[in-house]
N, C-alpha and C positions, 0 to 999 in steps of 0.2 A: 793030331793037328793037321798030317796032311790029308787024313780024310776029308776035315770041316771043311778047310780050306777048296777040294774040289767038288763037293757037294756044293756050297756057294756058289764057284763057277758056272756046273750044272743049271741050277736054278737061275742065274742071270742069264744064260743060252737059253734056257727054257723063254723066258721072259721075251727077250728079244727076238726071238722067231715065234714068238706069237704075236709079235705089234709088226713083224713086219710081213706074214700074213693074216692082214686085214683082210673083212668080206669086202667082196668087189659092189660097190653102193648100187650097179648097175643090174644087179642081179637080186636085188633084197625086194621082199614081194611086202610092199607097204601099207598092209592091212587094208589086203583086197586090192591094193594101186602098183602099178609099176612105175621104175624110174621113166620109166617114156611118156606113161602116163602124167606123171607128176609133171615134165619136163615140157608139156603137151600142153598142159593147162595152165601152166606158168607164163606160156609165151602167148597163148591165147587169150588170161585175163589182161600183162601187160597191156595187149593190143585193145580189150574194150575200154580202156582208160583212156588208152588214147584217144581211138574215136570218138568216145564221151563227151570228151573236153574237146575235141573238134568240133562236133555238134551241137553239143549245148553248151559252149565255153566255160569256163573254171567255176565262175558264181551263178549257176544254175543251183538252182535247190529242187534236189528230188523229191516228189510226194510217193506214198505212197502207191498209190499206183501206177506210176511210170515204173517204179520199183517191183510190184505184181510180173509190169507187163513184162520185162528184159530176163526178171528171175523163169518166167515161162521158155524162154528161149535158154536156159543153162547160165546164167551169169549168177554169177554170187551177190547178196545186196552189200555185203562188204568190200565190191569192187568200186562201191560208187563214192565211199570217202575217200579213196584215194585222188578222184578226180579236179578237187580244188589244190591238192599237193602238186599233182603233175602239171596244174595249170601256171601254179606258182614257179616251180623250175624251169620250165620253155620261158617264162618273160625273164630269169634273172641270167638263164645260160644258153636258150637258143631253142629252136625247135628239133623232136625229134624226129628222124626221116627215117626211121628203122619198119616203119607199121604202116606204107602207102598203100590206102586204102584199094588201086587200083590192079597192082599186081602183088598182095601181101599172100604168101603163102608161109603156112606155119612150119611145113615140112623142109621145108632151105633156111629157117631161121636160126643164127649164129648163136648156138646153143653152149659154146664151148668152155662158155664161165658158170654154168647152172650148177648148183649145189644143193645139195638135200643134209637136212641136219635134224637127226632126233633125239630131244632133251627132254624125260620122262613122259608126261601126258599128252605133247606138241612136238609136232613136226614142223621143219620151217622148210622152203625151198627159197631158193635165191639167185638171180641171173642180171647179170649189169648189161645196161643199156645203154648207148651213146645218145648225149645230146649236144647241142651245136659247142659248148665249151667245158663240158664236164660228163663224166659217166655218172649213172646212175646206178643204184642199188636200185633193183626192182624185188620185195619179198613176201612169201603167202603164209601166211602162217594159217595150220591146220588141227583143228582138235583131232588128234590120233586115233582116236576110237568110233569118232561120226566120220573122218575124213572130211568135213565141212570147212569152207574156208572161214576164220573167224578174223581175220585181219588185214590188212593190206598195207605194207609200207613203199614211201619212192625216198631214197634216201640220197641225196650227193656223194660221190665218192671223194675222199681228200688223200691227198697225198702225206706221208708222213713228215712233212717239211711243213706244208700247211697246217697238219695236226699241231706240231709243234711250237709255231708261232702264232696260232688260234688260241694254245693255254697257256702261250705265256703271255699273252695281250691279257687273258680271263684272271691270270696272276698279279698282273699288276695294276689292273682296274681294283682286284679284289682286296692289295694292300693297300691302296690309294683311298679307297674306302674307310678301310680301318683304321688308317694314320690321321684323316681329314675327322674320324668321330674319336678318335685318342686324343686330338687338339679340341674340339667341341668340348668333351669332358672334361677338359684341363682346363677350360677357358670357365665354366661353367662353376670348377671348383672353384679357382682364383677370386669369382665375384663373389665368393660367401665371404669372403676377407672384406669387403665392403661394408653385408649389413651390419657388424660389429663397432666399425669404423663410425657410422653413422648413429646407432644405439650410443654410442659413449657420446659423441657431438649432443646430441639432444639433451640427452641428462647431463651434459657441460651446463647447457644454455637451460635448464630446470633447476640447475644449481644457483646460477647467472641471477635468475630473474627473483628465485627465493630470497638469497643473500639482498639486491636492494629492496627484496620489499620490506626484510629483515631490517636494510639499517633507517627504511622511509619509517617504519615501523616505531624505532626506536628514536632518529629525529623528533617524531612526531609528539613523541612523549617527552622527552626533555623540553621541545619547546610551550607544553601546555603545563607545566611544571613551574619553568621559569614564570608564563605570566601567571599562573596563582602566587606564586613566590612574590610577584611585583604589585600583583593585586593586592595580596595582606600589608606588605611592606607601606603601598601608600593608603591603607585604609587606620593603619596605626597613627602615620604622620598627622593625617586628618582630625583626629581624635587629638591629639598632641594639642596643634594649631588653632584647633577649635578651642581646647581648655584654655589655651593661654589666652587667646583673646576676649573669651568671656571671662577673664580673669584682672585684666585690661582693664576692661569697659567696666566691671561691675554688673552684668547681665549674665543671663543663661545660656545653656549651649544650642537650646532649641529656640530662641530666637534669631539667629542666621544660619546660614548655610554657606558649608568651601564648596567652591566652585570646580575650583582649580588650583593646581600649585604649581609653580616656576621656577626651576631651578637655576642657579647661576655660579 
């Protein structure tokens, strides 16, 4: 047992002096590039952004050959989408003064936040930048194996109080959402309870209107009843009245005619 036991230790010493010598990132040869290198070109693409969007302001659209021509001088064509990003940042937080065209040198550039970071096929480098109310994330992201820059990001940097109250606003927008379409759908059930309500109403009044026709129906027939009934009644009388009086008189039934009869 007390073997296991420092065997395990061993192995967790082992462990931990090897994460706590790590390579020095300053000395790791980056597939053909050095961290100076890397660190070099970092601060020199930031800087052609900037000028960029100096030059041709934020909504310039590059053609192609403006593109030819800059990539002849060593710029990446993916340094030029970043230029409506950077343009976007200086109007929401200020300009930045870090890259004066007039006395800019790369070699005194405050390098001191630059980081290098490689995630299987991609290598990314990263160095924040100050702008009049926020820093920025400035990042290059590199295919590992051409060294070619295939990305360029300008990111704001937030603080984590800010992060914090950015998802919980994104929180409660997001249940505000979902409670305003749970009431939609509950609103939406409730009216099915209507077309039922209305269905029975109609076949009320299709009942409604059957039934009088029903009893107009049957008026209609008792009263064409009774007058046959009063039509024989006085054509018997008739017959009666007629015999008697040609019975009277001594004469036929077909030498007069009843007219009428009056009751009293």
């Amino acid at each position: 047992m007390k073997k296991k036991i420092a065997l395990l230790l061993s192995v967790l010493m082992s462990a931990l002096m090897l994460g706590a010598c790590g390579t020095d990132p300053t000395t790791v040869d980056y597939n053909g590039l050095s961290y100076s290198d890397l660190q070099m070109q970092t601060v020199v693409d930031a800087y052609y952004v900037s000028t960029l969007t100096d030059y041709y302001g934020a909504d310039f659209v590059f053609d192609e050959e403006v593109i030819s021509q800059y990539e002849s001088y060593g710029i990446s064509p993916a340094v030029f989408d970043a230029v409506p990003v950077w343009g976007e940042i200086e109007k929401e937080f200020g300009d930045n003064t870090q890259f004066n065209t007039d006395n800019f040198d790369p070699n005194t550039f405050d390098t001191s936040s630059f980081v290098v970071t490689k995630s299987g096929e991609t290598l990314t480098t990263d160095i924040t930048l100050t702008f009049g109310e926020r820093d920025v994330d400035f990042q290059l992201v590199y295919d590992y194996y051409s060294m070619d820059v295939t990305g360029v990001t300008v990111t704001p940097v937030y603080s984590l109080g800010e992060k914090m109250s950015k998802a919980g606003l994104n929180t409660v927008i997001s249940m505000s959402i979902v409670f305003v379409v749970l009431i939609l759908i509950s609103l939406i059930i409730s009216c099915f309870k209507i077309f039922p309500y209305l269905e029975n109403k109609k076949n009320e009044k299709n009942k409604a209107k059957n039934s009088t026709a029903k009893v107009e129906e049957v008026v209609s027939q008792n009263t064409e009843t009774e007058v046959q009934d009063n039509l024989t009644d006085d054509t018997e009388l008739v017959a009666v009245i007629a015999a008697a009086i040609a019975a009277s008189e001594g004469t036929s039934t077909s030498d007069f005619v009843v007219r009428s009869i009056n009751r009293r």
